[in-house]
C-alpha positions in Angstrom: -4.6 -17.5 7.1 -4.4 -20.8 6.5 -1.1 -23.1 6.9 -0.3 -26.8 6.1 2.6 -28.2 8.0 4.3 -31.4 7.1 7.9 -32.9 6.0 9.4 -31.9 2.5 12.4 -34.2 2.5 12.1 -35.5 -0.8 9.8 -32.3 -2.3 11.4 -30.9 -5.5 12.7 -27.3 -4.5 13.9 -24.7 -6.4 17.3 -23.0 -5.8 16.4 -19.6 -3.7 19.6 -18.4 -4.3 19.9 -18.8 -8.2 16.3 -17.1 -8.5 17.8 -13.9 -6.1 21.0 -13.3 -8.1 18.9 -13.6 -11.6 16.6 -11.4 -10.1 19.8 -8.5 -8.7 21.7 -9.7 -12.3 18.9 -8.5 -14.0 18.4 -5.1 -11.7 21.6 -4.3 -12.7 20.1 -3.1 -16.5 18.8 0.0 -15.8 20.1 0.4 -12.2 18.8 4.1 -10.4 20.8 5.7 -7.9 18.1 5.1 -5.8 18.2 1.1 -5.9 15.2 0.7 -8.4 15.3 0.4 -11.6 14.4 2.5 -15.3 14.0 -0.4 -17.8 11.3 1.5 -19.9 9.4 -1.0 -22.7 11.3 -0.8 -26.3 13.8 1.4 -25.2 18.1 0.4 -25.2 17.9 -1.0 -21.9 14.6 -2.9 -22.5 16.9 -4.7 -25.0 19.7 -5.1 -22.7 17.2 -6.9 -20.8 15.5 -9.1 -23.5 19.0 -10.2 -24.5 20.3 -11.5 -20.9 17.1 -13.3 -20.8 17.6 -14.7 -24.2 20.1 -16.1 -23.2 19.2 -17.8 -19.9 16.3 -19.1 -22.4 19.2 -20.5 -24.4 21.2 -21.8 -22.1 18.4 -23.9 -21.0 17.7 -25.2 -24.1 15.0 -23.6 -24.8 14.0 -22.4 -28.2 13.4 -19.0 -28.2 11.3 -16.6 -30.7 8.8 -13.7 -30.3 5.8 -12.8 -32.0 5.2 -9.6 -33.8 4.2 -7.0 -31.3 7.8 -8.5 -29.4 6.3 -10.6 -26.5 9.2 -13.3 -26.0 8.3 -17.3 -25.8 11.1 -19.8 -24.6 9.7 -23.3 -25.1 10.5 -26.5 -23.3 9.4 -29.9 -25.3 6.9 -32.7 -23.4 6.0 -35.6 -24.0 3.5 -35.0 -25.9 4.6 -31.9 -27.7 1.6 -31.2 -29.9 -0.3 -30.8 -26.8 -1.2 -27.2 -25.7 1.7 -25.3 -23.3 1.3 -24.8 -19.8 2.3 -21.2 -20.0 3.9 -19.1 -17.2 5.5 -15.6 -17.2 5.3 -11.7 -16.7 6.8 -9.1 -18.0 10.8 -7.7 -17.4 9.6 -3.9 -18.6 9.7 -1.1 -15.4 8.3 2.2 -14.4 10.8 5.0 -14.7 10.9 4.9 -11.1 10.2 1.2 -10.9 11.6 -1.4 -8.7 13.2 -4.6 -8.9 10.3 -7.4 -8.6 7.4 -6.2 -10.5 7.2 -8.5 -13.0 10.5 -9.4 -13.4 9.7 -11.5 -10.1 7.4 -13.4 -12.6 9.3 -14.2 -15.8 12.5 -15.5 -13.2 10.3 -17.7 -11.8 9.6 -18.9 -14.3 12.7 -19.3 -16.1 14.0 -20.9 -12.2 11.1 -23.4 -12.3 12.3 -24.8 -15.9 16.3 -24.6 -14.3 14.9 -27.0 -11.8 12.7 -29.7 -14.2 16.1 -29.6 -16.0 18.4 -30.0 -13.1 16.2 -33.1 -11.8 15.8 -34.5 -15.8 11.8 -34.1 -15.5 9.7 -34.3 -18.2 6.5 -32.9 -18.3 3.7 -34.5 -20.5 2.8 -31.1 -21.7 5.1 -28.5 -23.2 6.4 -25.8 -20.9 6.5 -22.2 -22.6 7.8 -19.2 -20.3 6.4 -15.9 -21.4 8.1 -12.5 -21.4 5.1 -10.0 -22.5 5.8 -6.4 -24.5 5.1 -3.5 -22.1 3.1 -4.1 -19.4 3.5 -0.7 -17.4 2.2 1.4 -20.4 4.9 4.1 -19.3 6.2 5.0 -22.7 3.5 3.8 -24.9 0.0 3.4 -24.0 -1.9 1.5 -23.4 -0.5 -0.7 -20.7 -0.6 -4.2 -20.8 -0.2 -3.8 -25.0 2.0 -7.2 -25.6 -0.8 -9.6 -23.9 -3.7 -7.1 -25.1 -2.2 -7.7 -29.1 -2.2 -11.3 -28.3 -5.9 -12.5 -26.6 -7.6 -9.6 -29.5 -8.0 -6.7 -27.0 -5.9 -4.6 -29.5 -4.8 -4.5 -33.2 -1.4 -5.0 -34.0 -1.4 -2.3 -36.4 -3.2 0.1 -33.5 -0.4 -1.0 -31.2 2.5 -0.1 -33.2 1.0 3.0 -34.1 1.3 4.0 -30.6 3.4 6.8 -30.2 5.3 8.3 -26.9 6.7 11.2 -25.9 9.4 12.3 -28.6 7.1 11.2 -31.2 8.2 8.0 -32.2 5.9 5.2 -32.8 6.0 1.5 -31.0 6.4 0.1 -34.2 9.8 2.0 -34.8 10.8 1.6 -31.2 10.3 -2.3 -31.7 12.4 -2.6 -34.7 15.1 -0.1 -33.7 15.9 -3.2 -31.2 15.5 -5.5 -32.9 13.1 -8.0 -31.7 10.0 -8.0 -34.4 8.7 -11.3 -34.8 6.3 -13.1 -36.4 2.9 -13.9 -35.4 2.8 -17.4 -36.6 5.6 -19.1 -34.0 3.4 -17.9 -30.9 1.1 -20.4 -29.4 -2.1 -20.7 -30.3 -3.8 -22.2 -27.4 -2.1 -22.3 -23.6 -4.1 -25.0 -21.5 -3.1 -22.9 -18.5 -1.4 -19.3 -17.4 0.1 -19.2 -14.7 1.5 -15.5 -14.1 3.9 -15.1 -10.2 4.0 -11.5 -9.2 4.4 -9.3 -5.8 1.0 -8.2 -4.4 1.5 -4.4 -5.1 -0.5 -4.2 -1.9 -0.2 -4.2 2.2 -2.9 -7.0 3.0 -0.5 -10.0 3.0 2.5 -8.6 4.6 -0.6 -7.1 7.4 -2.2 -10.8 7.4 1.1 -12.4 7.9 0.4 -15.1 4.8 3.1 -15.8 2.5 1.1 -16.8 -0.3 -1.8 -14.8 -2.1 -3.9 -17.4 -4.2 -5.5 -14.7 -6.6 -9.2 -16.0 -7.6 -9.5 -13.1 -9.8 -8.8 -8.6 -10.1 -11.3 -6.1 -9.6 -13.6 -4.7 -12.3 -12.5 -0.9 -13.3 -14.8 2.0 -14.6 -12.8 5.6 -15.0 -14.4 8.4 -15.5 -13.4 12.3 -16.4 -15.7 14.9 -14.4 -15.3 18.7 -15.1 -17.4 21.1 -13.0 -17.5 24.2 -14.2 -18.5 27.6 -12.1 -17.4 30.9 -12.2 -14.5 32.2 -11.4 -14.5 35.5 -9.4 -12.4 37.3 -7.1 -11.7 36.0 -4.1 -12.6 39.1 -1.7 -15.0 40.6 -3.7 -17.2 37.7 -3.7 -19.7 37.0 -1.3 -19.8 33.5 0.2 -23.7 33.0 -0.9 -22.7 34.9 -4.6 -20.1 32.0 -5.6 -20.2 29.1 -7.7 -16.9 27.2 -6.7 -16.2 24.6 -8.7 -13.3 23.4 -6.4 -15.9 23.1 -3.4 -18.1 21.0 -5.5 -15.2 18.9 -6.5 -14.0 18.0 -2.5 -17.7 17.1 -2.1 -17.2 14.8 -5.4 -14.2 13.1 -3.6 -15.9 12.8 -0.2 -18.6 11.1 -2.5 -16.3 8.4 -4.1 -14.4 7.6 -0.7 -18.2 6.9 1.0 -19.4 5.0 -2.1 -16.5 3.1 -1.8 -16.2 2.6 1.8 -20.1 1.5 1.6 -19.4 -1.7 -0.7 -16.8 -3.4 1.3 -14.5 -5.1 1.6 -13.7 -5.0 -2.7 -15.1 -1.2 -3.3 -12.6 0.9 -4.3 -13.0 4.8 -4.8 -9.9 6.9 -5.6 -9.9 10.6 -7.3 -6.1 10.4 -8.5 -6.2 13.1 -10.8 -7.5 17.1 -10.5 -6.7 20.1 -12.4 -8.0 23.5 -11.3 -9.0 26.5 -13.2 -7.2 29.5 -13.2 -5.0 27.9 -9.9 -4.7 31.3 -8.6 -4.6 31.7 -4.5 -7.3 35.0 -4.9 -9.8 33.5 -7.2 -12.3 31.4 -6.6 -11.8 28.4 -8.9 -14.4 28.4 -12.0 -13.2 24.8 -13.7 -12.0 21.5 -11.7 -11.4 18.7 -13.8 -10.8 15.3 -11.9 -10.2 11.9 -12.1 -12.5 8.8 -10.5 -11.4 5.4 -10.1 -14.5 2.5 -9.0 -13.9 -1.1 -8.9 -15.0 -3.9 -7.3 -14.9 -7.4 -7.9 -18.7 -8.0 -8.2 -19.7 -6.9 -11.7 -23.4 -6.3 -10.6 -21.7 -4.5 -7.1 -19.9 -2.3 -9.5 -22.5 -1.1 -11.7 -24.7 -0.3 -8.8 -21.6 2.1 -7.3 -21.3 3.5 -10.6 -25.0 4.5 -10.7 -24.8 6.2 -7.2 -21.7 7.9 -8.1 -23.7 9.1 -11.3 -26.8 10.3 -9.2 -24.4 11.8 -6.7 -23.2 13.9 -9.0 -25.8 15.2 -10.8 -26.6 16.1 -6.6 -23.7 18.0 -6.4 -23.5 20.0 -9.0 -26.7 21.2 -8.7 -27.0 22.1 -5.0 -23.5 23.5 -6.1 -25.2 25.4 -9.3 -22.5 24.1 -11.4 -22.3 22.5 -14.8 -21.2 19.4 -15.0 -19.6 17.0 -17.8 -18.7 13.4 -17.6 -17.0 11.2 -19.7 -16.2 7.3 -19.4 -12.7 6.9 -20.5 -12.4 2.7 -18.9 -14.9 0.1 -18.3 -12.8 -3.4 -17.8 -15.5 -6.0 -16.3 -14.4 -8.1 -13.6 -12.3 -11.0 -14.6 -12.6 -14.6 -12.5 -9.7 -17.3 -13.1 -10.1 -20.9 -13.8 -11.1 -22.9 -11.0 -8.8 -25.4 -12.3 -5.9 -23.4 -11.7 -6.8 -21.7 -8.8 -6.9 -25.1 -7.5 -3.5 -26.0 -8.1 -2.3 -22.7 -6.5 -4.0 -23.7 -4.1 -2.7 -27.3 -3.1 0.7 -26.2 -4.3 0.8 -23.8 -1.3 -0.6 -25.9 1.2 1.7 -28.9 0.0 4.7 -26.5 0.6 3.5 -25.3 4.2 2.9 -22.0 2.8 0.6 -19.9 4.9 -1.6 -18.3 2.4 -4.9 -16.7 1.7 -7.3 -16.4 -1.4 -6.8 -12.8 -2.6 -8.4 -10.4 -5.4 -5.8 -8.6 -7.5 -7.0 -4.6 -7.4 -4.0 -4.0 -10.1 -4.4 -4.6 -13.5 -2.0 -7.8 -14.8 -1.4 -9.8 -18.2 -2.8 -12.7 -16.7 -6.1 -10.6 -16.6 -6.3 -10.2 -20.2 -4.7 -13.8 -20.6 -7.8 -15.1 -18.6 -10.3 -14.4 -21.4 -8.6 -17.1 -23.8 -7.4 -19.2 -21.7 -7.2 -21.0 -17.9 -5.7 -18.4 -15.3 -4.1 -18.0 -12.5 -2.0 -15.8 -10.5 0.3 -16.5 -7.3 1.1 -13.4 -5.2 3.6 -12.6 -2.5 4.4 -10.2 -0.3 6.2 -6.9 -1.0 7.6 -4.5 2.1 4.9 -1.9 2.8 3.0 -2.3 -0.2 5.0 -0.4 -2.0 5.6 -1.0 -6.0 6.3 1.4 -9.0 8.6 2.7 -6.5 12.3 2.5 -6.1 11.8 1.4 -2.7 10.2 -1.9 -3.8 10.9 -5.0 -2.0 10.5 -8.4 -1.4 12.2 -11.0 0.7 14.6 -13.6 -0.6 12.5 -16.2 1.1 9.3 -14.8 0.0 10.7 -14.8 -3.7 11.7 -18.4 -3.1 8.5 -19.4 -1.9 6.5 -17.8 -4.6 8.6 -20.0 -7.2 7.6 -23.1 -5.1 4.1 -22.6 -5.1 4.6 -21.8 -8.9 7.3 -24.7 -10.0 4.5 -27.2 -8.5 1.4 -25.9 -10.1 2.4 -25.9 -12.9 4.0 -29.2 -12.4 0.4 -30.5 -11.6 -1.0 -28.3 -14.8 1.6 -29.6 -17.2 1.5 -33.4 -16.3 -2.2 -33.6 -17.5 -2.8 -35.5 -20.6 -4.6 -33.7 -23.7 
């Protein structure tokens, strides 16, 4: 943890209380009983959402427009306005369970960082652009993170909106059917810096006691599908040394992950999310497991050399287990490492705020992570209660929302003031 401690009489601040009620204005679209919140990407509500924060935009005088897959841009003029925006956003799309601050903790900081520079009649030298990205959470239309993966190249438009969910219909209809198509011309074609606010979606602030996580970078991800397959058999007619239980083999697969992971610390992560079992009946023996595994670590050489144990491990497995064995890759995402540049200006915006604060690696996946491969990246992260996100029991202080949007308004004050 480190802290700075000094006196902010004349510091710019933003207005903690204006942020909160944005934030619970917000909430209100798509309210659950259970205090979260259901604002699923493209749907009614997700409209209900984009048009309250319209117009905010608006009443800002921003101008306002969205590009063709639907990510929203609100654009505040510098003094040099041909210059490339400082960009800075999230996302204001939920889980159907979600909460109240992930990303949506983001885009209002954002939008509270440009109420301030207009409240105090600063100009920046560079344009200002806040960002409102087209589902994030992946929820209703997969792939997740499809607004910001259209716009860096990751994904076709024309695969996108081909996307389809649930009942069928495609993102391409769902976009239009609210009404916020765009065109791919009035988004910006360069950012000189991203800057992306968000809760932590993790314990290790709140347990370090830091306010401020200064996010250097996320985790690189490799999925994988395994299937075992055995033979399934009645369980009491069986013998113990006859059986080829493709559940057993599977616990020793997940025992595997956990000590592969637990061996590269402290950025290896192992997690087997997912299992189905074949026939899941309580008297026979299973002959088919199908599972999930998770690896990532921040250290693309690190992560390669887990996923090559995990490989040999299984190959292990299955045959002391005598059973066959299939694996599929179904997600290899690299590491990604932000800018020094604005890392940096995290950085000495926390410390000029007295913000205790730590560096940090995100182990979620984020816009700004995409965002990073075209263009100088950030992230600021703050606490939430427990850890706990995509839940409706997702929480963060008033004062640790406020202090995120410090850190952030002066960033990208520092970011935006630089010449071309």
């Amino acid at each position: 943890m480190t802290t700075t401690s000094s006196s902010h009489a004349t510091r710019l601040t933003i207005d903690g209380e204006r942020l909160w009620q944005s934030l619970m204005t917000l909430a209100k679209i798509g309210a659950t009983p259970k205090g979260g919140c259901n604002r699923q990407a493209l749907t009614e509500l997700d409209r209900q959402g984009r048009d309250l924060l319209t117009r905010w935009c608006e009443a800002e005088g921003l101008t306002v427009r969205f590009d063709a897959i639907g990510n929203l841009f609100a654009r505040r003029p510098g003094r040099d306005d041909t210059a490339d925006p400082v960009v800075i956003g999230s996302h204001i799309d939920t889980q159907p369970t979600g909460g109240k601050f992930d990303g949506c903790f983001g885009v209002l900081a954002a939008l509270e960082v440009i109420r301030t520079l207009n409240a105090q009649g600063i100009e920046t030298q560079r344009p200002l652009e806040l960002v409102a990205w087209t589902n994030e959470e992946g929820c209703r239309f997969a792939p997740c993170m499809m607004g910001s993966g259209v716009f860096v190249g990751q994904l076709t438009l024309d695969d996108a909106l081909s996307r389809r969910d649930a009942e069928g219909i495609s993102a391409g209809e769902a976009l239009a059917a609210i009404g916020y198509v765009g065109d791919d011309a009035h988004r910006p074609a360069r950012f000189a810096g991203y800057l992306e606010a968000h809760i932590e979606q993790g314990p290790i602030l709140e347990e370090e006691g830091d306010t401020i996580g200064v996010v250097t970078g996320a985790l690189g991800i490799q999925w994988f599908d395994v299937t075992l397959t055995g033979m399934a058999a009645h369980s009491g007619s069986t013998p113990m040394h006859l059986r080829r239980n493709a559940l057993l083999g599977a616990t020793r697969v997940i025992e595997a992950v956990d000590a592969i992971a637990m061996a590269h610390q402290p950025d290896g992560r192992g997690t087997v999310g997912a299992c189905q079992v074949l026939p899941n009946s309580r008297n026979v023996i299973p002959g088919e497991v199908t599972l999930s595994v998770d690896l990532r670590h921040s250290d693309g050489n690190v992560l390669d050399a887990m996923v090559a144990e995990f490989r040999q491990t299984l190959e292990k497995i299955a045959s002391a287990s005598d059973l066959a064995l299939a694996v599929t890759q179904t997600a290899n995402n690299p590491p990604q490492h932000f800018h020094p540049d604005c890392i940096a200006a995290v950085r000495r915006a926390a410390q000029a705020g007295g913000h205790a604060y730590r560096d940090i690696v995100s182990g979620a996946g984020h816009d700004a992570v995409l965002v990073a491969g075209v263009a100088p990246t950030a992230m600021i992260f703050i606490p939430c209660e427990k850890g706990i996100s995509h839940n409706e029991a997702e929480y963060a202080s008033p004062a640790d929302v406020a202090a995120g949007a410090d850190v952030l308004l002066h960033a990208t004050l520092e970011l935006a003031q630089q010449g071309a």
